[in-house]
N, C-alpha and C positions, 0 to 999 in steps of 0.2 A: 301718544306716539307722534313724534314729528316725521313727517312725511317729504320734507323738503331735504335737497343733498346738501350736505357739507358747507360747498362753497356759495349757494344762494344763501343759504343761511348766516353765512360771515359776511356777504356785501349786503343783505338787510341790516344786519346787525353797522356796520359802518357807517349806513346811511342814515340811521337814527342818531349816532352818534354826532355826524358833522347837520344833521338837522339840513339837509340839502335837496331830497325829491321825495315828494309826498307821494311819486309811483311807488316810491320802494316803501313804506309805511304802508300803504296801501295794500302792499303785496304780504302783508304780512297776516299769521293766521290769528284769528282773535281767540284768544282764550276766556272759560267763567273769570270771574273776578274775584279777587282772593278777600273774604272777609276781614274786618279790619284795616284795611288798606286805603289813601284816599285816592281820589279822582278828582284831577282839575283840568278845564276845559284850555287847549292851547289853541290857538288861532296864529295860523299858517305854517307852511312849509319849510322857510328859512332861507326860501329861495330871492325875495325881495324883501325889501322893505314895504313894513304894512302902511296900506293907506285906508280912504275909505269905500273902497270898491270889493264885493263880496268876494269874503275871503275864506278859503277850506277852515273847517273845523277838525280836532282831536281832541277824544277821552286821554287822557296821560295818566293812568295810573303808575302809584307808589305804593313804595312799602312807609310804615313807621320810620325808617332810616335815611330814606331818600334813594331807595334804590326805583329806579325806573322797570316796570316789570311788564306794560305795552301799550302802543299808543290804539286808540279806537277809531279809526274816520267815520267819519259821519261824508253820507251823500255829495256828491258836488254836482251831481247831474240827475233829473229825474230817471228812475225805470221803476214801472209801477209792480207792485203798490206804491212802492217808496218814493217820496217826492227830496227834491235836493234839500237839503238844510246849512246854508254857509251864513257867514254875519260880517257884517264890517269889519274891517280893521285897523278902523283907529275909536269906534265908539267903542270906550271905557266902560259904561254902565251896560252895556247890553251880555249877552253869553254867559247868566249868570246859571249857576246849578243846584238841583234840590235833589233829594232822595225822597220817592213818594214814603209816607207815614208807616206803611208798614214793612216798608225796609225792599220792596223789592225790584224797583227799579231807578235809573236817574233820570232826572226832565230838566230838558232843555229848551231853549226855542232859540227862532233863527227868519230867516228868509227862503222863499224858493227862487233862488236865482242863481246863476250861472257864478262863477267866478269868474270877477272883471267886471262885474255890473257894478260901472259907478255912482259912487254917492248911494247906495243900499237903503240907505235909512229912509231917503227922501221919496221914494220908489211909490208909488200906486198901489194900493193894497188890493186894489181890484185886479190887476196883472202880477202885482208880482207878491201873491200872497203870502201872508205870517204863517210860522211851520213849527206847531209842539212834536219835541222829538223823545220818544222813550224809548232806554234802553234797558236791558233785561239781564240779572245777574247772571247768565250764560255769552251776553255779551252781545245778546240778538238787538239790531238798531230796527225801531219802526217809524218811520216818519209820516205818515199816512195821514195825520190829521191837518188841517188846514185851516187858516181867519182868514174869513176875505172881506170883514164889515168892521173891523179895527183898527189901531194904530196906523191910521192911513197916513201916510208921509212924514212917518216919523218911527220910532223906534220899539222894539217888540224885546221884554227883556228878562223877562221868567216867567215860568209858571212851573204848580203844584198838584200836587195827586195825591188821594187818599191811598189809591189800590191800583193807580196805571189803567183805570177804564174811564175818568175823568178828568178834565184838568181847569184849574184857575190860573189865567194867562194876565199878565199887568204891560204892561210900558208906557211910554213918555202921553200917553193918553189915551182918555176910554175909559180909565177906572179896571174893574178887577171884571173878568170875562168865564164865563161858564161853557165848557163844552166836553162832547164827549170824544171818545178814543174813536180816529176814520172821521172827523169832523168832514164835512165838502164844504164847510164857506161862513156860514153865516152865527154867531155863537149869542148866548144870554148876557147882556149888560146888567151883572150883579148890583155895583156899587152906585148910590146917590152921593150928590154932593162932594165938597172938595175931602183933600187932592184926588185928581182929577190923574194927576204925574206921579208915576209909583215906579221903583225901582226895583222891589223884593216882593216873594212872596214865598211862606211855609206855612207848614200844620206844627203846633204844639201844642199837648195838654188838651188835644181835641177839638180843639178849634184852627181858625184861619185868620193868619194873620199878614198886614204885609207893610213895608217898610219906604217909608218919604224924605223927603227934605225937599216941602213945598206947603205955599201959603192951606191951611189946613191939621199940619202934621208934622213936624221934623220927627223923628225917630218912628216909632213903631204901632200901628192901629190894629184892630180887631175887626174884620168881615163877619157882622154879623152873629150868627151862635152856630158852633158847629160847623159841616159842613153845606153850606147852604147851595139850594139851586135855583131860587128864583130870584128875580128884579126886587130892586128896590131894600137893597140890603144897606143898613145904614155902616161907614166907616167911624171905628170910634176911637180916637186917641187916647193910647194909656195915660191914666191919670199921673201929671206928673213930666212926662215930654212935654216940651215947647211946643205952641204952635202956630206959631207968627214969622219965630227963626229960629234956627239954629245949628246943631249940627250935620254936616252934607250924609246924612244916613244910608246905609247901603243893606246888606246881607244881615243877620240877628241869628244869635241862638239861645233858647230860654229853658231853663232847667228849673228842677223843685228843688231846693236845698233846706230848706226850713220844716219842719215836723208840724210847726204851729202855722203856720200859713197854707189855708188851702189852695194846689195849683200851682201853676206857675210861678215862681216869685223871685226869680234874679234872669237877667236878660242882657247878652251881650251883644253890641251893636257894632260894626263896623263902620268908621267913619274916614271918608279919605280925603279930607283935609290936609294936607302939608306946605310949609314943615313944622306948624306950632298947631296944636287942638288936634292934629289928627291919631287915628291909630284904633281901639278898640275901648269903648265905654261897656263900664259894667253900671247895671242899675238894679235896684233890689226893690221888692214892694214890701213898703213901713208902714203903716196904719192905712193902708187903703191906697196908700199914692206911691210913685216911681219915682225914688232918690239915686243921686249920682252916688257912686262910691267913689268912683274914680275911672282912668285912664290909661291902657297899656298903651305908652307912649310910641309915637311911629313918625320923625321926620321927615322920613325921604321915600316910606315905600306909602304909595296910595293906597290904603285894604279897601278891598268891595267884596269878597267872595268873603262866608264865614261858615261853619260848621264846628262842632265838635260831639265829645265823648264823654260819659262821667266814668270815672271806676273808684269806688266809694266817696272818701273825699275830695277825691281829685279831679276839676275838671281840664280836660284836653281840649285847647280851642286849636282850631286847623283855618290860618288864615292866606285868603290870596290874591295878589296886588300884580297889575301887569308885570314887572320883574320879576316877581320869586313865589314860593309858597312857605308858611311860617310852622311852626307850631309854638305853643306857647301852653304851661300848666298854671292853674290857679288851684290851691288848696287852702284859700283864705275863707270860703265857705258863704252862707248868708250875710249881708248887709256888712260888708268888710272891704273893705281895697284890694283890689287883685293884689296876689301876692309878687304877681312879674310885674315890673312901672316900665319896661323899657321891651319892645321889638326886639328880640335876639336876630343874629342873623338869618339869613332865608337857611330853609335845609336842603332847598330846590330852586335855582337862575333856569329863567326861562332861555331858550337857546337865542341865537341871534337872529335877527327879524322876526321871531313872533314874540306873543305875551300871551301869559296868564291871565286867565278871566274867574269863572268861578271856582266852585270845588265842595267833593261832599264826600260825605263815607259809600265806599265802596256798598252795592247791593248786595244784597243774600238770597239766596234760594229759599223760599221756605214750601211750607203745606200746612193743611188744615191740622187742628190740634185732634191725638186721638179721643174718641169721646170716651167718657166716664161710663156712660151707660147706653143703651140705648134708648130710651126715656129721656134724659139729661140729652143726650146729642139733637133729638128731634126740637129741644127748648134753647140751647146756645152751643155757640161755634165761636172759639176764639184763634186768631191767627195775627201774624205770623207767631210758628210756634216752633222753635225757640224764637224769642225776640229780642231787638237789644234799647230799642230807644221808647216803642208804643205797642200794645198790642190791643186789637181791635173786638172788642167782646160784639158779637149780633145774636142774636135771640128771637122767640119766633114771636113778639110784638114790639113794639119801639123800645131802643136802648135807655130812649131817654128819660131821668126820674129815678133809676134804678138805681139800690147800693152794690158797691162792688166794695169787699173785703182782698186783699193778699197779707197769707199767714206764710211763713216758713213750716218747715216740714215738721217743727214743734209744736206748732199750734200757736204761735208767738205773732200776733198783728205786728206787721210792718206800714199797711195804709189802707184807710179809706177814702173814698173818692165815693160820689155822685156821677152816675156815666151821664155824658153831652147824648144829641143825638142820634151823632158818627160812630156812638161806640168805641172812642179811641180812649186807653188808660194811659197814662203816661210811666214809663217805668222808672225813668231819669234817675238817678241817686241809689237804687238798692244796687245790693252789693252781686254780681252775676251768681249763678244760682239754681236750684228748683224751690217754685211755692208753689201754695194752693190758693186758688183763685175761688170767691165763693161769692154769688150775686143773691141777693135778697135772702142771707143766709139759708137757702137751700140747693141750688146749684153751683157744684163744682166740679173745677179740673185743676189739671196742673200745666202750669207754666212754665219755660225754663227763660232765664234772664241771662242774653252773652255779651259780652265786648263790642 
């Protein structure tokens, strides 16, 4: 039920439209967030032209279509718990966004500083600390956590989550940072050795991974195994990326497409390079190593933000570059040339005076799976459940080592995996659905697979 009259109703709605007072978006009531829908992160009001003095943040979600369904503000002033979270705006590479692993919230990071604090990036990390922000598929913003021993005078530009009570934070340096949810200041320096400069960071297939274009690394590395939480986690380039030079890499999304390849094995990179090399590289893993296929071509839009969707053959990549947000399908499959070569138009132009920064699939509400038995429920819990991208098996001794089976309701194997530490399966590729989930052929439940 909406609670507001008539006519406040129509001058929020006007005010969204001309992109002109960020009171009036503000005033607005937030609703859950509609599954299947993306979210990309805007920066500003539309009130000036962006500079690089901190600048209010919004969640913008859409539909599949491009219909605008609400904007989210995030913080511009401390009131505790919640600390402000704004970014630059004009740093490109920063404000990028993830959906933690099990689908149920999005992460962001930012600054805690006023808006009009100029030069942001450059700012004292001891005053004006780095800020992980999670939001919750009902649309609850928490800002609470804090870095006060990173990215000092310089830029703070994703992080990741398994389950929203952890996060792995990267930017322009520092390496990959470990902390937990309500951090006050001080976090675990995961990563040795170069790059050092990190742009990206996600979970797929159970591990963590994060995304460079710096001496070390162009394209895309592997933190260690799993989800790890102590020092001294070695960075390790996929075999097959450059790593002296190459492509300006940003955002990645890696799906299984192959039966015969265990894992992960085709990987899509954003690269915003323009107006020649740039646009969206696919790469497939061939005997062990990471080959190009090819290039959805992108002259004029810079991509840095990427996510996508599979639904059977078909994957749905959702990309976004200060002007617009894309989408783009490939059903070309394994080790194949995207079947799109060319950036169709945007489905979404950012209003005037802000820009598009990241962007991810909408969160889900989920809950623990029902258990099979009571027996079985005291030895594993798998969640989220329904799921659509991972679901997370835990058990009552480490995940790690163990076989996990999924059968269809026939009894028909669809896949086997080896669980990581994290207990994360990757669903990627099966068609949405219920199976049964069976770990060391004697525990099982069922699983449902959505959009």
């Amino acid at each position: 039920m909406n609670y507001f009259p008539t006519w406040i109703r129509s001058i929020s709605l006007l005010g969204v439209a001309f992109g002109l007072a960020s009171t009036v978006v503000q005033a607005q009531t937030v609703r859950p967030f509609t599954a299947g829908n993306y979210v990309v992160v805007r920066i500003g009001d539309g009130s000036a032209a962006l500079t690089s003095a901190a600048t209010a943040l919004y969640l913008a979600e859409y539909s599949p279509t491009g219909t605008l369904v609400q904007q989210v503000p995030l913080p511009v002033a401390s009131a505790s718990p919640n600390l402000a979270l704004t970014a630059s705006g004009s740093a490109t590479s920063d404000a990028n966004l993830t959906r933690s692993a099990d689908g149920r919230y999005l992460i962001l990071t930012g600054y805690n500083a006023p808006v009009g604090l100029s030069s942001v990036t450059n700012s004292a990390v001891a005053t004006t600390n780095r800020v992980v922000g999670r939001i919750a598929a009902d649309g609850t913003v928490n800002t609470t956590t804090r870095i006060s021993d990173a990215f000092d005078a310089n830029n703070i530009r994703a992080a990741a989550s398994a389950d929203g009570s952890t996060f792995y934070a990267v930017g322009a340096n520092g390496g990959v940072r470990y902390l937990p949810l309500g951090n006050t200041g001080p976090t675990t320096a995961l990563s040795t050795g170069n790059p050092t400069n990190l742009r990206s960071i996600n979970f797929f297939g159970g591990n963590l991974y994060v995304g460079a274009a710096a001496s070390g690394g162009y394209g895309v590395l592997q933190v260690g195994t799993g989800a790890p939480t102590s020092a001294g986690q070695a960075l390790t380039l996929l075999p097959g990326f450059p790593k002296d030079s190459g492509p300006s890499s940003f955002n990645f999304f890696c799906t299984d497409q192959s039966s015969t390849v265990p894992g992960i094995d085709v990987v899509y990179v954003a690269d915003d390079r323009t107006p020649t090399n740039g646009g969206i590289q696919k790469w497939s893993l061939v005997g062990g190593t990471w080959t190009l296929n090819g290039t959805i071509a992108s002259a004029t839009a810079a991509l840095r933000g990427l996510t996508g969707k599979v639904t059977g053959s078909v994957v749905t990549l959702v990309a976004s570059g200060a002007g617009g947000l894309y989408t783009i399908n490939d059903n070309a499959g394994f080790n194949a040339a995207p079947t799109t070569t060319t950036l169709p138009a945007a489905l979404v132009t950012a209003p005037a005076n802000t820009a598009f920064r990241g962007v991810a699939l909408s969160p889900v509400a989920t809950a623990l799976a029902t258990r099979t038995t009571t027996s079985q429920g005291a030895e594993m819990t798998t969640f989220p459940n329904p799921a659509q991208e991972h679901v997370i098996v835990r058990l009552a001794t480490t995940s790690a080592g163990h076989t996990a089976e999924i059968r269809d309701l026939l009894g028909r194997l669809q896949r086997t995996r080896v669980l990581p530490a994290s207990g994360q399966l990757d669903l990627t590729g099966l068609p949405t659905g219920t199976y049964l989930l069976t770990v060391d052929g004697r525990l099982t439940q069922r699983i449902s697979k959505t959009e």
